[in-house]
DRENDO-1510 file (C-alpha; in Angstrom, 1 decimal, always signed):
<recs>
REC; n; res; u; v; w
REC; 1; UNK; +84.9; +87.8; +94.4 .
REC; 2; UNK; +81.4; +89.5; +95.0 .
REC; 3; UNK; +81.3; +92.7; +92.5 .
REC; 4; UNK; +80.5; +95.4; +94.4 .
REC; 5; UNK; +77.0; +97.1; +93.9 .
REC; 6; UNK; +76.9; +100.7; +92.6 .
REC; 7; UNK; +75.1; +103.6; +93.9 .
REC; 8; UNK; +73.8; +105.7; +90.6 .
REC; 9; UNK; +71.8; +109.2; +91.0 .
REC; 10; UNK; +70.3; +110.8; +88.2 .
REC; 11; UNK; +69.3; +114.3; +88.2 .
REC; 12; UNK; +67.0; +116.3; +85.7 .
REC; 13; UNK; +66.0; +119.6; +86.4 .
REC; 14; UNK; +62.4; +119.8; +85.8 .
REC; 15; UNK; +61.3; +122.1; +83.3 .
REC; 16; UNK; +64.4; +123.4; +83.2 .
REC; 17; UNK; +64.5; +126.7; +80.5 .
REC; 18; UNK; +60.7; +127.5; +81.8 .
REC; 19; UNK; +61.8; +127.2; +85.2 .
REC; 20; UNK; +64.1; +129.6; +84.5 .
REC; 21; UNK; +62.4; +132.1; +83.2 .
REC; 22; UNK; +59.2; +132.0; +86.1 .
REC; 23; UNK; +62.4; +132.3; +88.6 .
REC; 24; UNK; +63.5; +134.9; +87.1 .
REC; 25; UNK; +60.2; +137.0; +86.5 .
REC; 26; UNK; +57.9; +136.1; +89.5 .
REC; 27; UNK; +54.8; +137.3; +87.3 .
REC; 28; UNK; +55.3; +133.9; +85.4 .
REC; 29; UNK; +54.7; +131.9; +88.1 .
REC; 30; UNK; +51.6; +129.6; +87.9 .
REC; 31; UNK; +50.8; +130.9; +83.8 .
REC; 32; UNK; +51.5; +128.5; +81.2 .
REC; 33; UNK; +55.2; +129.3; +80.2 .
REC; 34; UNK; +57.3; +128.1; +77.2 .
REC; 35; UNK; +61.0; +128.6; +75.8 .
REC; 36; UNK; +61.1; +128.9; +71.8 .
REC; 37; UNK; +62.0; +130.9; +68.6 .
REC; 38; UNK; +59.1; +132.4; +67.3 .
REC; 39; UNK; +55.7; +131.8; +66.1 .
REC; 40; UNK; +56.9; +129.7; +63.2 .
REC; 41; UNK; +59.4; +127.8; +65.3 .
REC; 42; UNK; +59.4; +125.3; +67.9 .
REC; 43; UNK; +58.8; +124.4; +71.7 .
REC; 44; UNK; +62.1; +124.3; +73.2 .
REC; 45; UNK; +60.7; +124.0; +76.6 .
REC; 46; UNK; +57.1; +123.9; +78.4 .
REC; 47; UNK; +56.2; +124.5; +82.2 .
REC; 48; UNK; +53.9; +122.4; +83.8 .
REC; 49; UNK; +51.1; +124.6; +83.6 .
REC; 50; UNK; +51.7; +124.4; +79.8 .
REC; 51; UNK; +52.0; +120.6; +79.5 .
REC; 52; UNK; +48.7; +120.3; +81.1 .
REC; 53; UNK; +47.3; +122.0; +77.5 .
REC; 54; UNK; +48.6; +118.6; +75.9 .
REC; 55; UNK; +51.9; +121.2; +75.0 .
REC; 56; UNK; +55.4; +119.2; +75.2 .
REC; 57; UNK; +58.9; +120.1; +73.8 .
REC; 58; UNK; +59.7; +120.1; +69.9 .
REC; 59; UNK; +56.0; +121.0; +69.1 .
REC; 60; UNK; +55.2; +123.9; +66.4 .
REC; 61; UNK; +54.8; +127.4; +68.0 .
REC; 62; UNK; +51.6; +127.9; +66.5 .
REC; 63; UNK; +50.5; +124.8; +67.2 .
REC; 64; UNK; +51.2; +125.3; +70.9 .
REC; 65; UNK; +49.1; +129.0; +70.5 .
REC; 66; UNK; +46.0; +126.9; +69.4 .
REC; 67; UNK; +46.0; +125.0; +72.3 .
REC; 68; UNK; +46.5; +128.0; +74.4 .
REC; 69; UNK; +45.7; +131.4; +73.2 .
REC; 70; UNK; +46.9; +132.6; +76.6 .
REC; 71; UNK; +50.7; +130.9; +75.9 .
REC; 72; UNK; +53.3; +133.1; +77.4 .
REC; 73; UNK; +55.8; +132.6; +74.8 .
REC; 74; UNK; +60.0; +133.5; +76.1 .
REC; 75; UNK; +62.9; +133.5; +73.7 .
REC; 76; UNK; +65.8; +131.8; +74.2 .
REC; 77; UNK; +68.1; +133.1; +76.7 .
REC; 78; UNK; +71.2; +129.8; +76.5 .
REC; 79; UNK; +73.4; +132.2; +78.4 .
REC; 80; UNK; +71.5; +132.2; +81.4 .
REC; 81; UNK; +70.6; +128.7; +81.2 .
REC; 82; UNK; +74.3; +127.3; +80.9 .
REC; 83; UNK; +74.9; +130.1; +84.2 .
REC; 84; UNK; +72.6; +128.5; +86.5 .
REC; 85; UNK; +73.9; +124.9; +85.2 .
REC; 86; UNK; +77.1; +125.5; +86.4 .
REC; 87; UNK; +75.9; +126.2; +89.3 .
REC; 88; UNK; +73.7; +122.9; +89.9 .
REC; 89; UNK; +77.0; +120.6; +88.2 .
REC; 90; UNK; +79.2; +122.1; +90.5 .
REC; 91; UNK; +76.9; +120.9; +93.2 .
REC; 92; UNK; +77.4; +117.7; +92.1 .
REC; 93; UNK; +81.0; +117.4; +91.9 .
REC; 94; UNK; +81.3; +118.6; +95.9 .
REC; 95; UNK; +80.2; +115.7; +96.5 .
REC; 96; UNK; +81.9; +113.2; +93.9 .
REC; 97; UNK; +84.2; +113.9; +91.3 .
REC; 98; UNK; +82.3; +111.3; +89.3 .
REC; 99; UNK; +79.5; +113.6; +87.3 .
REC; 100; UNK; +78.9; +113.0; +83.6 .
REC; 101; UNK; +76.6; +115.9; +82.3 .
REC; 102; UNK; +74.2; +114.6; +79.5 .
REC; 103; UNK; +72.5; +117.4; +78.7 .
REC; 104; UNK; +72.7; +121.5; +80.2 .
REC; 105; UNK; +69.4; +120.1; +82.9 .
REC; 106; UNK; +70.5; +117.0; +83.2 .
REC; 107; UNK; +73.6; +114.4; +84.6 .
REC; 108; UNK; +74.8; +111.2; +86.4 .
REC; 109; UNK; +76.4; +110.8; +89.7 .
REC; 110; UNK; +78.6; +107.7; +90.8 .
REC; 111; UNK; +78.0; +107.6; +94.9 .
REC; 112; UNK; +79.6; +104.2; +94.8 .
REC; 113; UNK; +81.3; +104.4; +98.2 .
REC; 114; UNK; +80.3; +107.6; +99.6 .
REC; 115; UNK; +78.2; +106.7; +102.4 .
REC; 116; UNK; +81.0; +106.8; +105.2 .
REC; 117; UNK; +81.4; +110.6; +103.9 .
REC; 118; UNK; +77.6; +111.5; +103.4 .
REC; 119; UNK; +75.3; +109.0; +104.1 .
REC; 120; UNK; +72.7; +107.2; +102.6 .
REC; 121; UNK; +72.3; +107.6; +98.9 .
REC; 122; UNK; +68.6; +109.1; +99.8 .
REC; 123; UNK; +69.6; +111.6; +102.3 .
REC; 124; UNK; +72.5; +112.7; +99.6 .
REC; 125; UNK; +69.9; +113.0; +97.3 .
REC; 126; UNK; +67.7; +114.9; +99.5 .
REC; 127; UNK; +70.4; +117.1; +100.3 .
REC; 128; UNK; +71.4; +117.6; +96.6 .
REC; 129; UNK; +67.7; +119.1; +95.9 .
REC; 130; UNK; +67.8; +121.1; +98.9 .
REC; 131; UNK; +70.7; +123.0; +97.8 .
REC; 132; UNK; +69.9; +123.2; +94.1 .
REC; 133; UNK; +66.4; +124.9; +95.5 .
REC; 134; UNK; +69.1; +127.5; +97.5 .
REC; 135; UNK; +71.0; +128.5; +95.0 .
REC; 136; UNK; +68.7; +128.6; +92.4 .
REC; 137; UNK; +65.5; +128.7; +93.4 .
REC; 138; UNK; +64.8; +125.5; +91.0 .
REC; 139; UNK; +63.1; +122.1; +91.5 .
REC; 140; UNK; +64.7; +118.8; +90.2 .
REC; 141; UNK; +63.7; +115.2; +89.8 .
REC; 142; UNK; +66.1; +112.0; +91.0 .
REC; 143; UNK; +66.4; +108.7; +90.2 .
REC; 144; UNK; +68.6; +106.4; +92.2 .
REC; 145; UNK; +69.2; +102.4; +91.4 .
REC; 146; UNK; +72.5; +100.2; +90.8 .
REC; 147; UNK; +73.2; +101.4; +87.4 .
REC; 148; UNK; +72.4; +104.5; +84.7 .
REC; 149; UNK; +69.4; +103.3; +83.2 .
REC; 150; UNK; +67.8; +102.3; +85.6 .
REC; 151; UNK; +68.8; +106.0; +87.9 .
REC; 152; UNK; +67.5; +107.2; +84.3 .
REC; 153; UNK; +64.2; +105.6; +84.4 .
REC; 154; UNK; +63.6; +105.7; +88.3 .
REC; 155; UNK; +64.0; +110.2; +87.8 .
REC; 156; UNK; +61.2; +110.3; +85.8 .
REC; 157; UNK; +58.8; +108.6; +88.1 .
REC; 158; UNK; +57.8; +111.2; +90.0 .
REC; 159; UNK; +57.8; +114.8; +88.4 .
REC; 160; UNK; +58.4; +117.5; +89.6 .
REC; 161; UNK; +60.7; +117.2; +92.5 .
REC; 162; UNK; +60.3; +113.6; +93.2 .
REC; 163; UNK; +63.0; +111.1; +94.8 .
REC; 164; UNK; +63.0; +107.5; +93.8 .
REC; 165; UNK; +64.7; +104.7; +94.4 .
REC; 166; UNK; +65.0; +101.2; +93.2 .
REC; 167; UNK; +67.2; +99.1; +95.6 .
REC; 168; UNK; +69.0; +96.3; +94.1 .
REC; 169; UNK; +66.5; +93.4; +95.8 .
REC; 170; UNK; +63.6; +95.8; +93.8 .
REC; 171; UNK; +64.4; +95.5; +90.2 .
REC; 172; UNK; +62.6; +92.5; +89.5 .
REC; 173; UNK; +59.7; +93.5; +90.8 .
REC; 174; UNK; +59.6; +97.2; +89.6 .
REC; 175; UNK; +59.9; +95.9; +85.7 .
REC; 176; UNK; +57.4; +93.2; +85.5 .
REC; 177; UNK; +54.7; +95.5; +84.8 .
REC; 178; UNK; +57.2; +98.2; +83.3 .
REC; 179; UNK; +56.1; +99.2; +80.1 .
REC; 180; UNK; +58.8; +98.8; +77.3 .
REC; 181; UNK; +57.9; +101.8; +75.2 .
REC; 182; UNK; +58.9; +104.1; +78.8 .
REC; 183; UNK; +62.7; +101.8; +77.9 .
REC; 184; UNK; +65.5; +104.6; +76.9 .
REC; 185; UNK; +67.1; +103.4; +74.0 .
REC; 186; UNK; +64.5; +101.2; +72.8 .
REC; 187; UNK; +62.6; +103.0; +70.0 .
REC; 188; UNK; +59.7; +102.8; +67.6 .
REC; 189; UNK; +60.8; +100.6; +65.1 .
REC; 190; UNK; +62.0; +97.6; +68.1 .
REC; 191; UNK; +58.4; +98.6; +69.8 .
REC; 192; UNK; +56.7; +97.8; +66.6 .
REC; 193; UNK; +57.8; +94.5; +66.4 .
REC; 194; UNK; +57.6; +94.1; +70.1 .
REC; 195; UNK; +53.8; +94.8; +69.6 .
REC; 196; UNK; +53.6; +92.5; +66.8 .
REC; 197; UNK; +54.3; +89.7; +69.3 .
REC; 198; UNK; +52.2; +91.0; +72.0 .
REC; 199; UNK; +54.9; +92.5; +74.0 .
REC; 200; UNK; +54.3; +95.4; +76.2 .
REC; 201; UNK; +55.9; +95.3; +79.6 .
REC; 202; UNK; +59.6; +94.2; +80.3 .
REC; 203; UNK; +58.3; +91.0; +82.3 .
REC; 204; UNK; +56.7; +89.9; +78.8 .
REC; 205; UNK; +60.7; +90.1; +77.9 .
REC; 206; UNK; +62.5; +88.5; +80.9 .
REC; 207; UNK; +59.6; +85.8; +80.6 .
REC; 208; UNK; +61.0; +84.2; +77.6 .
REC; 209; UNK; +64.8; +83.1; +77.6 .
REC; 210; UNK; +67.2; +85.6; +75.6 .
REC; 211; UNK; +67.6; +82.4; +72.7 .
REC; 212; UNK; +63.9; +83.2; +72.2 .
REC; 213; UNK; +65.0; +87.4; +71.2 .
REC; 214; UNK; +68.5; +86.9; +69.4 .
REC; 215; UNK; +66.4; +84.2; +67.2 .
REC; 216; UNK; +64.4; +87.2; +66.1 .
REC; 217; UNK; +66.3; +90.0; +66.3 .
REC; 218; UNK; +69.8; +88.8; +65.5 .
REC; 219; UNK; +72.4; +87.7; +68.4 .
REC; 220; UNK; +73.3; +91.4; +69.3 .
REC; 221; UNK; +70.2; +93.3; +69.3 .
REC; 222; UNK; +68.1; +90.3; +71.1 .
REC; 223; UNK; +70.5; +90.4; +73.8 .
REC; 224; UNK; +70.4; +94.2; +74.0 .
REC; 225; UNK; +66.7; +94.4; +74.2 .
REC; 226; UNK; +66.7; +91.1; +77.0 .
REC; 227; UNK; +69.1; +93.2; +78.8 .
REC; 228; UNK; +67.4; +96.2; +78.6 .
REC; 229; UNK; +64.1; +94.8; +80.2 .
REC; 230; UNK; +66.0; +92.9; +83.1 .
REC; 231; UNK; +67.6; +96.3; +84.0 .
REC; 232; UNK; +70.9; +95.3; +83.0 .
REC; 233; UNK; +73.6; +98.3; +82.2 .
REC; 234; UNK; +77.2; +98.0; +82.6 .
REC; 235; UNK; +78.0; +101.4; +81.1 .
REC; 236; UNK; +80.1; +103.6; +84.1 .
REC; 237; UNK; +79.3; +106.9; +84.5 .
REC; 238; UNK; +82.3; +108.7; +82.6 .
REC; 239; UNK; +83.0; +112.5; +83.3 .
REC; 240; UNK; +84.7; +113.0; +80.1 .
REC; 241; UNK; +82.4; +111.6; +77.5 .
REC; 242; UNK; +82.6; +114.1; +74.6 .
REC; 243; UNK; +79.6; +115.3; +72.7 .
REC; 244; UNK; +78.4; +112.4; +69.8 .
REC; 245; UNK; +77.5; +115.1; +67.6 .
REC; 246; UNK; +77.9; +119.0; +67.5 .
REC; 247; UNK; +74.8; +121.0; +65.2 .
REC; 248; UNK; +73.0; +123.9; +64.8 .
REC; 249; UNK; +69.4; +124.6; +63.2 .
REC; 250; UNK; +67.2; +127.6; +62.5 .
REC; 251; UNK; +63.3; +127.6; +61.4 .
REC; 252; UNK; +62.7; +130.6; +59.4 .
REC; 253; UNK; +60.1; +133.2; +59.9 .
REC; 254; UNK; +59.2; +132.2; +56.1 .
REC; 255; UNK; +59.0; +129.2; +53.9 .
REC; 256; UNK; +62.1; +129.9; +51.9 .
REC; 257; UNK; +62.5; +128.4; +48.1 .
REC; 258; UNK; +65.5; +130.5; +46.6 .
REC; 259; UNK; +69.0; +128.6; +46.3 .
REC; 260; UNK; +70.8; +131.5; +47.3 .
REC; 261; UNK; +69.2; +132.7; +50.5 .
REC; 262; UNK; +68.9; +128.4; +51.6 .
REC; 263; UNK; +72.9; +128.9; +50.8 .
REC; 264; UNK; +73.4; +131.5; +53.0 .
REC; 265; UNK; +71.6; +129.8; +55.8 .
REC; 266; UNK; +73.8; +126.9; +55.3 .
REC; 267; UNK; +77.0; +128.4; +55.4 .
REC; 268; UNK; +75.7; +130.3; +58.4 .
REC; 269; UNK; +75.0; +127.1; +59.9 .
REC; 270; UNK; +78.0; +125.3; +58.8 .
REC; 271; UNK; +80.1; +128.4; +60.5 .
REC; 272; UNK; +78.6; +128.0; +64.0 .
REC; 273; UNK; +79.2; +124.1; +63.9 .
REC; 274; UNK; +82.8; +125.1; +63.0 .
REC; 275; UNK; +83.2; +128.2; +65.5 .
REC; 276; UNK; +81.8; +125.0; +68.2 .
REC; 277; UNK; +84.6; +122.0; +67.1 .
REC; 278; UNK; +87.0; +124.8; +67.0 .
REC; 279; UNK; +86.2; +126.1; +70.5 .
REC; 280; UNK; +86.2; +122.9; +72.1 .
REC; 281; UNK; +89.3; +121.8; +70.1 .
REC; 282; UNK; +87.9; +119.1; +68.9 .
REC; 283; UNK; +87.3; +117.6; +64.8 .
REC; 284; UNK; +84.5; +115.8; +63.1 .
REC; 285; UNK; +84.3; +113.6; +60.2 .
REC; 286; UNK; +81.1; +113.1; +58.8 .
REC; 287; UNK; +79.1; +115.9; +58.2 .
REC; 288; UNK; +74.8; +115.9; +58.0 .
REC; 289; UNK; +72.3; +117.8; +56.2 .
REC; 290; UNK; +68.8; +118.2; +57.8 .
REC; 291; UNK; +65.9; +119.6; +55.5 .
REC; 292; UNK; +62.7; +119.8; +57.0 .
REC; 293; UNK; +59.7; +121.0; +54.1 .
REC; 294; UNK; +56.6; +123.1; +54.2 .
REC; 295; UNK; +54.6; +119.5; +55.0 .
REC; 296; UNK; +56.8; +119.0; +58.1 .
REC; 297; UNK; +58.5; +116.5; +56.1 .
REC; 298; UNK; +62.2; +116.0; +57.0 .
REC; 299; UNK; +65.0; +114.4; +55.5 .
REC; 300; UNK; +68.4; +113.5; +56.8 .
REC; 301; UNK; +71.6; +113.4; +54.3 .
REC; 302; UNK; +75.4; +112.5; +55.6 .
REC; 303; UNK; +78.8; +112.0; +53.6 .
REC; 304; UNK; +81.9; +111.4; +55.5 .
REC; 305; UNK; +85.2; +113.1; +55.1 .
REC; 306; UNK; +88.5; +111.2; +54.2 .
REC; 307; UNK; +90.2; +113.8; +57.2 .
REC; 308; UNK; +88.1; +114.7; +60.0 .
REC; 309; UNK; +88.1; +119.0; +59.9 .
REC; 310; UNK; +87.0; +122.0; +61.9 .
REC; 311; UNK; +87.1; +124.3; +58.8 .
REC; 312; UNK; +84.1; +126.1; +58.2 .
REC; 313; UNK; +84.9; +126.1; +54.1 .
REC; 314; UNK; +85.0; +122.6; +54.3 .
REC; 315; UNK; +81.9; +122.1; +56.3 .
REC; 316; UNK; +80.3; +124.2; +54.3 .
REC; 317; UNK; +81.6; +122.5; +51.1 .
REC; 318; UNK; +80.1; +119.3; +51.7 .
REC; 319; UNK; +77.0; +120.8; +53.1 .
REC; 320; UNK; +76.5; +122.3; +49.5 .
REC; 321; UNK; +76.9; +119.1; +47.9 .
REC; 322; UNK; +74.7; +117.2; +50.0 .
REC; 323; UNK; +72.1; +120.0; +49.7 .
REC; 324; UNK; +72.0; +119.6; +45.8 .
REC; 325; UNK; +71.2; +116.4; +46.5 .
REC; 326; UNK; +67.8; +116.7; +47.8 .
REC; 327; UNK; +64.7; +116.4; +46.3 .
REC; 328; UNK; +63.2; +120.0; +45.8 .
REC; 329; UNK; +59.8; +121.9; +43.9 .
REC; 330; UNK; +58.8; +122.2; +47.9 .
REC; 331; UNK; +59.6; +125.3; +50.2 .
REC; 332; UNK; +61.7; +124.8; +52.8 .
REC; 333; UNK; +60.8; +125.5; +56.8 .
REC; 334; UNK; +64.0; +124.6; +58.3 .
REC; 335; UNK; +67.9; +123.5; +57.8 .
REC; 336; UNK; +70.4; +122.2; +59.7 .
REC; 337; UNK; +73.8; +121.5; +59.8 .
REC; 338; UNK; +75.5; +118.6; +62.5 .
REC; 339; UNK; +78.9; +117.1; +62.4 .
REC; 340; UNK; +79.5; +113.6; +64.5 .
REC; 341; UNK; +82.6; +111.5; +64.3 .
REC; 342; UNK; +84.5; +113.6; +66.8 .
REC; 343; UNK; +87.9; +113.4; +67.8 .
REC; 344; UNK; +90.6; +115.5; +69.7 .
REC; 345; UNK; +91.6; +118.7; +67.4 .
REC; 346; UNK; +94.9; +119.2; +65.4 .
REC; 347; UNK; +98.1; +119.6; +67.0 .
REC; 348; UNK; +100.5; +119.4; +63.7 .
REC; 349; UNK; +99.7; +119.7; +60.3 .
REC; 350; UNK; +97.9; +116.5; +58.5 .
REC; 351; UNK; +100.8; +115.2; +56.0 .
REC; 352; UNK; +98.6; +115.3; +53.4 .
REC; 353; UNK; +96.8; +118.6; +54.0 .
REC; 354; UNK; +96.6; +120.8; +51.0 .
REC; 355; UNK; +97.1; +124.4; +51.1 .
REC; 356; UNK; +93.8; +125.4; +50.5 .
REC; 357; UNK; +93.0; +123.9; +53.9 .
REC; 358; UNK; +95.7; +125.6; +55.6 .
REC; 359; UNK; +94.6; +128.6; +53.9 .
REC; 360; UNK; +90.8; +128.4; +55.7 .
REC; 361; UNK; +92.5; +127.0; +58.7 .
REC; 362; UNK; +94.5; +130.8; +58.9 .
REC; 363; UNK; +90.8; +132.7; +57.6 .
REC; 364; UNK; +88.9; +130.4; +60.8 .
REC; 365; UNK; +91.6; +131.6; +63.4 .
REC; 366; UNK; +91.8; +135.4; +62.2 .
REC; 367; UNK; +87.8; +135.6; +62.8 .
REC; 368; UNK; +87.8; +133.5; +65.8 .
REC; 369; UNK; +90.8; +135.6; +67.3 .
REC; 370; UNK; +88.3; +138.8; +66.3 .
REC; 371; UNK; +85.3; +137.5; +67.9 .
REC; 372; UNK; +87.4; +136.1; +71.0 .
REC; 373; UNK; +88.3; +139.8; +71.6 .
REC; 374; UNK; +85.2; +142.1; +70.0 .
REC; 375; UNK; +81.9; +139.9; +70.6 .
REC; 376; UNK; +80.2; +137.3; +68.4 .
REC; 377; UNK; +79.3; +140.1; +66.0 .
REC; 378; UNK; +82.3; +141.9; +65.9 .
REC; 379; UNK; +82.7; +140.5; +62.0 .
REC; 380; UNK; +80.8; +138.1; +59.9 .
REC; 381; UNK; +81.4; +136.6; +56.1 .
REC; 382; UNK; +81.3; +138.9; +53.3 .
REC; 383; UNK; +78.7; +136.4; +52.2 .
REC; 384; UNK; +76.3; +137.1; +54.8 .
REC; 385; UNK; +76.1; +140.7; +55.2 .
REC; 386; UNK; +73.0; +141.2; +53.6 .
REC; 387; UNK; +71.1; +138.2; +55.4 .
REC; 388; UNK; +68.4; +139.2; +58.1 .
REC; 389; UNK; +69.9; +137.8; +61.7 .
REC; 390; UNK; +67.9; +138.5; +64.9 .
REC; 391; UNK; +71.7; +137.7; +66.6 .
REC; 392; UNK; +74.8; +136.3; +65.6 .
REC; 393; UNK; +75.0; +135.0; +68.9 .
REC; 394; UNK; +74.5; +131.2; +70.1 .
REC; 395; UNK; +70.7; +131.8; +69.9 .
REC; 396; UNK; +69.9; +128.3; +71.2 .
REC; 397; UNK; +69.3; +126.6; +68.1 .
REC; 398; UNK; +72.7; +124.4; +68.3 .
REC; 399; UNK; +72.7; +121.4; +70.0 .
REC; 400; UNK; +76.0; +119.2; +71.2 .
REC; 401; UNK; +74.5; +115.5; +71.9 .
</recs>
């Protein structure tokens, strides 16, 4: 039996938090825009006009202001951006129930089938920008192919506000001269080697047989990267995929070097990761450390719990240890604090929980209950009274991936 072909869109708002903000205040429109935290933090967005300054996401602030003095520079507003999301994924599941979010600016649709009901993938499409534009006054770019990475790939080929497809009887063709490094998934490290052998373009992959790859990348990761070139992806596009990973960060306005402030930091950190598992009612297992230095070197630490928790005390706890862990005698530009290895949340008690964990369990539902009904900074940890906050709001410096 002939499996059936799928019918994949992906859509990514283009520029999405500086999009926002020229929507929202015309006088930004046309100026060189970006979304961040400060002179000392970093790019959490750019607008076109700013990207053609050589300024992308992640970069410094300041080094952003060096390449242009005339940088209008917007904090954070998540609030606003997860409103007009709604809005564009609710779009999306009027016309299929089928809608996996990746990211706040970005999801896939399965139109496998819906052609009787709204035509042509490319008119759907078409339609789907038109009444993103409506509602919200924003552009986006879409990708449509037979499968998620290739929808994924096809999106970015012509931003902002472009509509691509690759029909099935295209792949080939579209990938010889695709280059491997423009691949998701594939990163520097399989690059590198990819270079070594003089490998650039996925039809330098598909040209040798797959034997040739698992030979020298091992049986799974040969075929991965053979698939990967041909366009191959199986994965289906899955409405209820949970978040790999929940975190929070913060750059701070100074290099800090004191133990007890860094602490402070952390357990602020550790709390808002919490406050997140807990509000999603989900748990997480293995808990990372992030430590970026006054070099803009970083290092990653992990340790894995034998019970997965949502207990900020416990997060916290681990955090600690991991921090005394890494190497100091520089100051410190930024932590953060991540836990992956999710699950669903509690419903009874673990048998071999301790009382000291039901005792932070009953401290993290009191506060939560207080926040719930007061606001976010209704009440805060003795322990970080006297800590300089700009907001004990989400202030955009979590991420769920």
């Amino acid at each position: 039996m002939k499996q059936r072909v799928r019918t994949i869109l992906h859509l990514d708002m283009d520029a999405f938090y500086a999009s926002v903000e020229q929507h929202d205040d015309p006088a930004l429109r046309g100026r060189p825009v970006v979304v961040g935290g400060g002179k000392r933090g970093v790019v959490s967005a750019a607008s076109y006009e700013a990207r053609r300054y050589g300024i992308h996401s992640a970069m410094p602030m300041f080094q952003a202001l060096q390449k242009c003095p005339h940088l209008v520079v917007r904090p954070v507003r998540m609030r606003r951006y997860q409103q007009v999301s709604q809005v564009v994924m609710d779009i999306l599941r009027s016309l299929s129930p089928l809608v996996e979010p990746l990211s706040i600016d970005e999801a896939f649709v399965d139109l496998t089938g819906t052609e009787e009901l709204h035509g042509p993938p490319e008119v759907t499409a078409q339609r789907i920008k038109d009444r993103i534009r409506r509602a919200t006054g924003l552009t986006c770019s879409v990708g449509i192919a037979p499968n998620k990475l290739l929808a994924k790939i096809a999106s970015d080929q012509n931003k902002p506000d472009g509509l691509t497809m690759i029909p099935p009887d295209a792949i080939r063709s579209f990938l010889q001269d695709f280059p491997v490094a423009k691949v998701p998934g594939i990163g520097p490290k399989t690059l590198q080697k990819l270079s070594v052998l003089g490998v650039r373009t996925c039809g330098q992959v598909t040209a040798q047989p797959v034997t040739f790859w698992t030979r020298r990348f091992g049986d799974r990761a040969g075929r991965w990267i053979y698939e990967r070139a041909s366009g191959v992806d199986p994965d289906p596009v899955n409405p209820q995929r949970p978040a790999k990973s929940i975190g929070a960060e913060n750059t701070f306005e100074e290099d800090l070097a004191e133990d007890a402030v860094l602490h402070k930091w952390l357990l602020l950190q550790s709390d808002r990761v919490a406050r997140r598992l807990r509000r999603r009612g989900i748990l997480g297992r293995t808990v990372t450390l992030k430590v970026k230095y006054d070099d803009f070197k970083q290092i990653t630490r992990s340790r894995t719990l034998p019970l997965p928790t949502d207990s900020t005390e416990t997060i916290y706890g681990e955090v600690l240890a991991l921090f005394a862990g890494v190497p100091r005698g520089r100051k410190i530009r930024l932590t953060g604090v991540s836990v992956s290895g999710l699950s669903a949340g509690r419903g009874q008690l673990h048998l071999f929980e301790n009382r000291e964990e039901n005792r932070r369990r009953r401290l993290d539902t009191a506060l939560d209950a207080i926040r719930h009904r007061y606001g976010a900074g209704a009440v805060r940890r003795g322990r970080l009274w006297d800590l300089t906050l700009l907001t004990e709001k989400d202030d955009g410096q979590g991420e769920d991936r």
